[in-house]
C-alpha positions in Angstrom: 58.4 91.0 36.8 57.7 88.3 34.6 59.4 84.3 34.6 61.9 83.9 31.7 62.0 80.1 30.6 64.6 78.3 28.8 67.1 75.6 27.6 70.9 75.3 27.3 72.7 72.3 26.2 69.5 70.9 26.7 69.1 71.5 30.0 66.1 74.2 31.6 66.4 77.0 33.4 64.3 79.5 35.2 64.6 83.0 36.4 62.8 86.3 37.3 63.7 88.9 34.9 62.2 92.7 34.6 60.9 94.4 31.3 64.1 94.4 29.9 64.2 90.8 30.1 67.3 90.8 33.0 67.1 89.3 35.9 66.3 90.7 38.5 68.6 89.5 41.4 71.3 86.7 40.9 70.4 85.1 44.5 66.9 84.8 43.1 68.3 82.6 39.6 70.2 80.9 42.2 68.2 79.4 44.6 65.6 78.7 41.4 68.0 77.1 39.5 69.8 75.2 42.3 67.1 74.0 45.0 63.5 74.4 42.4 65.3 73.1 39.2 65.1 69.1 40.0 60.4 69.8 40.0 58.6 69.2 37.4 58.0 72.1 34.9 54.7 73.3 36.4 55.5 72.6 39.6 59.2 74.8 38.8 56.5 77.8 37.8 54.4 77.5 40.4 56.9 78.0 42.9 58.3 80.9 40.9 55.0 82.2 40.7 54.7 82.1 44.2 58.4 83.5 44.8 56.9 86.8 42.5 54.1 87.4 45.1 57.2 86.9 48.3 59.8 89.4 46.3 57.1 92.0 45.5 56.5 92.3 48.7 60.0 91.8 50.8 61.9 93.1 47.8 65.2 93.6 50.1 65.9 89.9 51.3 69.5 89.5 49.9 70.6 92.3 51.4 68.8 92.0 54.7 70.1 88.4 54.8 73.2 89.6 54.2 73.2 92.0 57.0 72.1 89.8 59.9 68.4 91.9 59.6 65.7 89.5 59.5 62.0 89.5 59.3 60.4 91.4 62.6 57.0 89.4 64.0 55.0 93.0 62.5 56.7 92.4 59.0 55.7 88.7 58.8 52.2 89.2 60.5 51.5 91.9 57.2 52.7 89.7 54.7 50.4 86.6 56.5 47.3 88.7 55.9 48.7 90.1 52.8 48.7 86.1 51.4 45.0 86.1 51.8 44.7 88.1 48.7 45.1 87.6 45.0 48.4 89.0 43.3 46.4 92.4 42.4 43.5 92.1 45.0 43.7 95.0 47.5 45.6 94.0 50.7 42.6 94.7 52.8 40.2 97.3 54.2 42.2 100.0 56.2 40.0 100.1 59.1 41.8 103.3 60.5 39.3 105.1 57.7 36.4 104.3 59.5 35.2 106.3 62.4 34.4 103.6 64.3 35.1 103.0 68.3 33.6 99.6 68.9 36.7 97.2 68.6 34.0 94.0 68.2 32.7 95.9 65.2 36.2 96.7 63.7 37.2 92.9 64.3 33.8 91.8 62.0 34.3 94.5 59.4 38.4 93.2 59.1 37.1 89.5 58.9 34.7 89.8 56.4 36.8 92.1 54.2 39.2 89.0 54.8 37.1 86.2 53.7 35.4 87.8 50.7 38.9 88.3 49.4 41.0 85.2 50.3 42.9 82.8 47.7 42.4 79.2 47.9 44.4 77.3 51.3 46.6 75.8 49.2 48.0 79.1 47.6 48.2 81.0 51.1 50.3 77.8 52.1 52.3 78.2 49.1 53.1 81.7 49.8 54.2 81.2 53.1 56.0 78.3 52.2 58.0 80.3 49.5 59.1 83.0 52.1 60.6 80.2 54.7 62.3 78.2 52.5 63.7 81.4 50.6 64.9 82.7 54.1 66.4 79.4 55.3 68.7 79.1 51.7 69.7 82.9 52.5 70.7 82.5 55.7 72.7 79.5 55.2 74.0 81.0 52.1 75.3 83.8 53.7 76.0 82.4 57.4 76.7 78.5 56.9 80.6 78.9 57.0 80.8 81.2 60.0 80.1 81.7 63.2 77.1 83.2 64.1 76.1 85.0 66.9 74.2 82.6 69.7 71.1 85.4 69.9 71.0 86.0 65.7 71.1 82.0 65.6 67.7 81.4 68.2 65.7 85.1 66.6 66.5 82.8 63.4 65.2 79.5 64.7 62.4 81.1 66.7 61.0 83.1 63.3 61.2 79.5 60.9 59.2 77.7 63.8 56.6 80.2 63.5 56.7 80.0 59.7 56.4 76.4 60.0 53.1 76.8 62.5 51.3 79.2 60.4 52.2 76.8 57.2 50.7 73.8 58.7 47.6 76.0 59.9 46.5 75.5 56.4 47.0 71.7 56.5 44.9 69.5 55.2 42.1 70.0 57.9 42.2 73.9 56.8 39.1 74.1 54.6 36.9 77.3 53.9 33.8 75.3 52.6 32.7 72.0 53.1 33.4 69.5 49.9 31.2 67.6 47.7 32.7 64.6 48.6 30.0 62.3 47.0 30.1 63.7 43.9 32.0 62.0 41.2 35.1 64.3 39.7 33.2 63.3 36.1 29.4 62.3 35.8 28.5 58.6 35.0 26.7 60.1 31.7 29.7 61.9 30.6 32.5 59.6 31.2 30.8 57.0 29.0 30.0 59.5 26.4 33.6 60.5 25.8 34.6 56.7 26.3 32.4 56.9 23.3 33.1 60.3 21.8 37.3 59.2 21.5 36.8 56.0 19.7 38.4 56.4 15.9 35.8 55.2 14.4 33.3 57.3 16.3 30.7 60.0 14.3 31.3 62.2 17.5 34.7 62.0 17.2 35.1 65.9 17.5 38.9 65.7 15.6 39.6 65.6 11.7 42.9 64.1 11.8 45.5 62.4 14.9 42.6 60.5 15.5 44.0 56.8 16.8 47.1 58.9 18.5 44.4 61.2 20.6 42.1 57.6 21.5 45.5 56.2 22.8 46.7 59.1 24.6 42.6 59.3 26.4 42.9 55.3 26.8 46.3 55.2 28.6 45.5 58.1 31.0 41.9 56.4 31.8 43.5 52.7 32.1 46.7 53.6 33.8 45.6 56.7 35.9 49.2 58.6 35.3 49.8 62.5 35.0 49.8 64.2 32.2 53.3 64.6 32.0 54.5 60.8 32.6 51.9 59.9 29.3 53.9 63.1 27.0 57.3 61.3 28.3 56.7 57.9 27.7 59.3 55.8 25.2 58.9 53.0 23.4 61.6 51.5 24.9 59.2 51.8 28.6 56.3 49.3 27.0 56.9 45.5 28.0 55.7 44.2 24.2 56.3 41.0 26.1 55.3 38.2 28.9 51.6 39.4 29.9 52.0 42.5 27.2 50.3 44.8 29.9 52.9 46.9 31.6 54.7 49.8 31.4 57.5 51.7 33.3 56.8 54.9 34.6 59.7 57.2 36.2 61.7 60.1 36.4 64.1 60.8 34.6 67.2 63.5 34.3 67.8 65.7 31.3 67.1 64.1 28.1 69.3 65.7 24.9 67.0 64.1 22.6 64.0 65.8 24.1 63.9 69.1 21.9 60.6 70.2 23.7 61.0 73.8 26.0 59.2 72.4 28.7 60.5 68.8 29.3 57.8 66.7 30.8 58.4 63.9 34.0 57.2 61.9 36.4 56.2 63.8 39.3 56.5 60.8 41.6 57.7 57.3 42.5 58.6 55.2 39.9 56.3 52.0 39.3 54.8 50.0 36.7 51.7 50.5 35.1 49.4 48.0 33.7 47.1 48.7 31.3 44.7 46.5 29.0 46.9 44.5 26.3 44.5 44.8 23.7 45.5 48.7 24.3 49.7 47.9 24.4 49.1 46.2 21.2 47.5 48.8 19.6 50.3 51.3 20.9 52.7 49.2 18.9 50.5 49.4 15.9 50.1 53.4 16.5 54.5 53.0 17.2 55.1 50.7 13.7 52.6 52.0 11.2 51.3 55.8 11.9 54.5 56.8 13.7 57.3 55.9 11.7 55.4 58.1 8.8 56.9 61.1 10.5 60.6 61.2 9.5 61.9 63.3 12.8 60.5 60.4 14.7 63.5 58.5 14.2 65.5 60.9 16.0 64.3 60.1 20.0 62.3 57.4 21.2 59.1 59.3 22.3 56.1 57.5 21.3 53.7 59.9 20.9 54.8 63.0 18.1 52.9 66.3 16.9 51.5 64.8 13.9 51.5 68.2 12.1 53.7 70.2 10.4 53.0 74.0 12.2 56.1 75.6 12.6 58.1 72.3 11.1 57.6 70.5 14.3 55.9 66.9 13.0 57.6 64.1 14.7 58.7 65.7 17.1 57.5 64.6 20.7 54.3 66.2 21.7 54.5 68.8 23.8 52.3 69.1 27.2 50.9 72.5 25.4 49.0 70.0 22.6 48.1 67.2 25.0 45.7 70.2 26.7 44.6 70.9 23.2 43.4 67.5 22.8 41.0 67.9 26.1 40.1 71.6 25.2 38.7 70.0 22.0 37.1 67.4 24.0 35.7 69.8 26.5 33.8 71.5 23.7 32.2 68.1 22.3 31.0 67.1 25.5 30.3 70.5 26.5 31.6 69.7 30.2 35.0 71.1 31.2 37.4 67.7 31.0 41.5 67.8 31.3 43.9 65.1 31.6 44.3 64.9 35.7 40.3 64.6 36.2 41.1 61.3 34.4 43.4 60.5 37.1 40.9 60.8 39.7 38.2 59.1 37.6 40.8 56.2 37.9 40.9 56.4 41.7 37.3 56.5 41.7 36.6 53.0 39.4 39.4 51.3 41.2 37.9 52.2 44.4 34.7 50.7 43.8 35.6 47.6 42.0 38.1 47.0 44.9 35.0 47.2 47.1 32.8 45.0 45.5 35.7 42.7 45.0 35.8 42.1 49.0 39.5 43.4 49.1 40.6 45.1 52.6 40.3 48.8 52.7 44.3 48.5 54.0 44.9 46.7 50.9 43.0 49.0 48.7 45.1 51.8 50.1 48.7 50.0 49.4 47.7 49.0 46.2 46.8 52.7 45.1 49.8 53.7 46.4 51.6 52.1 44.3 49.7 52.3 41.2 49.6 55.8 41.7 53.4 56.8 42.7 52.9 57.9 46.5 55.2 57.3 49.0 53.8 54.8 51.9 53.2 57.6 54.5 51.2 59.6 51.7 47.8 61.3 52.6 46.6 61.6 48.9 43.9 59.0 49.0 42.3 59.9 52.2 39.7 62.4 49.6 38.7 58.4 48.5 38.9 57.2 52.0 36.3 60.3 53.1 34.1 59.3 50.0 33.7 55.9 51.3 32.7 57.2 54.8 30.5 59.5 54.2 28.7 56.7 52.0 28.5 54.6 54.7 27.1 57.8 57.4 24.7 58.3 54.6 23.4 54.7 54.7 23.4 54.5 58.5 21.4 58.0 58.6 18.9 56.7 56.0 18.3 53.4 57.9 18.2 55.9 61.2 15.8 57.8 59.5 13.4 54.7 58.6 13.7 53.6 61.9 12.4 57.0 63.3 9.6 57.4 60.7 8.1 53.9 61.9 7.9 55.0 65.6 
């Protein structure tokens, strides 16, 4: 099974399809394309991906749906342990093989075999995820407009509760080793050097042409701290080149016709304005009226930033996600320390953070204000990695002045 991407009447689509390039199950291009379809690209795929791992192991859902037969507690509790393990990892030691009595012994050999295998938290979640909200759309697909049964109805209920325990069980207090929290997301050393490095004018500059397009596209995603796919989507007609000349919308948009790119990029979350330098919005414009214009398909859409060469006859047309990693895989190589475009989004939390502090503002107010400037929704949890940092500064000054005390006793 593999996932087929692609565009009609310029909208995307998604499916599951087999070698033959067919799809595998029409309920499957369904739910995709009806409930995942409104995510952003990668987020589309990685629920797909995660959908692959559900299907290849429950490959009978429809039908079972269908048929009133749902998941048993012995057919979920295998695929919970199965989500420990990568896509072609083995699904754990078969302790039956082992000649060995001592059920403490058999527990420690299954653990272990566990945690040396196990995914990430995140992609266990996913999976499990996946499966529940697969199972709710089939169920109401096939059940919504008739009566069911009072004891189908509760074995239903009872068996997405459970789902819905075991998902939150890998929460954001779920963590398998303890985090670097003090560490920055990029060294002091090497943010400066590529602040450096990406300058035009630069000796390091480590690219031989697209040199003022590639400093703009590293300056807005350090000054504004947006994704990756917000910058590739940005218009001209989304820069204020007016008033204060240092703001610029940031949203979500629907299907775009002029947007000729496979994998359409957008805003992931809340709409907001971003505000940037103006010395940097003015030299946008400049990039927008005198490099720009030089690339005759750029007067077909309103993208600001184009492929500014010709492979496959596709200069002027808006850069696609695929090139903007291209830029930070080049990058990465000059500053020989792994770099890509959403470390630059935590590098933003980071600076604000600390100028906020030194500024006196409350840590409330600090919080609200990254909301915003960041896209989350007021009951987010996203900054509390930021709000950890800060504490465990503070534990490590009250420890060292602990410590001093003690050693003067």
């Amino acid at each position: 099974m593999k996932i087929k991407h692609f565009k009609y009447n310029s909208r995307q689509f998604f499916s599951i399809v087999d070698e033959m390039d067919c799809p595998i199950d029409p309920y499957i291009s369904t739910y995709i394309n009806m409930i995942l379809i409104s995510k952003a690209p990668n987020t589309i795929r990685r629920y797909v991906n995660e959908l692959i791992f559900v299907i290849s192991f429950f490959n009978d859902l429809p039908s079972r749906f269908a048929s009133q037969r749902l998941l048993s507690n012995e057919e979920y509790n295998a695929f919970f342990r199965h989500c420990y393990y990568p896509i072609n990892g083995r699904k754990g030691v078969d302790i039956a093989s082992f000649s060995i009595e001592n059920k403490d012994i058999r527990n420690i050999i299954s653990a272990n075999s566990r945690i040396h295998s196990q995914v990430r938290p995140e992609t266990i979640q996913g999976r499990l995820r996946r499966l529940r909200e697969y199972s709710e759309w089939l169920f109401n697909h096939f059940h919504h407009d008739y009566l069911v049964g009072e004891q189908l109805q509760n074995k239903f209920d009872t068996l997405i509760s459970r789902m819905k325990l075991c998902e939150e069980g890998f929460g954001k207090n779920f963590s398998l080793a303890v985090k670097r929290i003090n560490e920055s997301v990029i060294p002091n050393d090497k943010f400066l050097e590529l602040l450096e490095m990406i300058l035009p004018s630069s000796s390091k500059n480590p690219f031989k042409s697209s040199k003022i397009r590639n400093y703009l596209i590293v300056s807005l995603l350090i000054q504004s701290g947006i994704r990756r796919g917000a910058l590739a989507k940005l218009k001209i007609s989304d820069c204020h080149f007016y008033g204060t000349f240092d703001e610029i919308e940031i949203y979500r948009s629907g299907y775009d016709k002029t947007d000729t790119r496979n994998y359409m990029p957008n805003q992931k979350t809340k709409s907001h304005l971003a505000v940037v330098d103006p010395e940097l919005l003015k030299q946008i414009k400049f990039y927008i009226n005198h490099i720009r214009l030089n690339f005759e398909r750029s007067s077909y859409h309103d993208f600001i930033f184009v492929s500014e060469k010709n492979s496959r006859n596709t200069s002027g047309n808006p850069l696609s996600l695929k090139s903007v990693n291209a830029i930070f895989l080049r990058l990465s190589k000059a500053l020989s320390f792994r770099i890509h475009p959403h470390m630059l989004r935590h590098k933003w939390n980071e600076i604000f953070d600390e100028k906020g502090r030194s500024s006196g503002m409350d840590s409330r107010l600090i919080e609200d204000v990254r909301k915003y400037a960041m896209g989350w929704s007021a009951n987010s949890s996203m900054g509390q990695v930021y709000n950890e940092k800060r504490l465990f500064e503070q534990v490590r000054e009250v420890s060292k002045a602990h410590q001093e005390r003690v050693n003067k006793q």
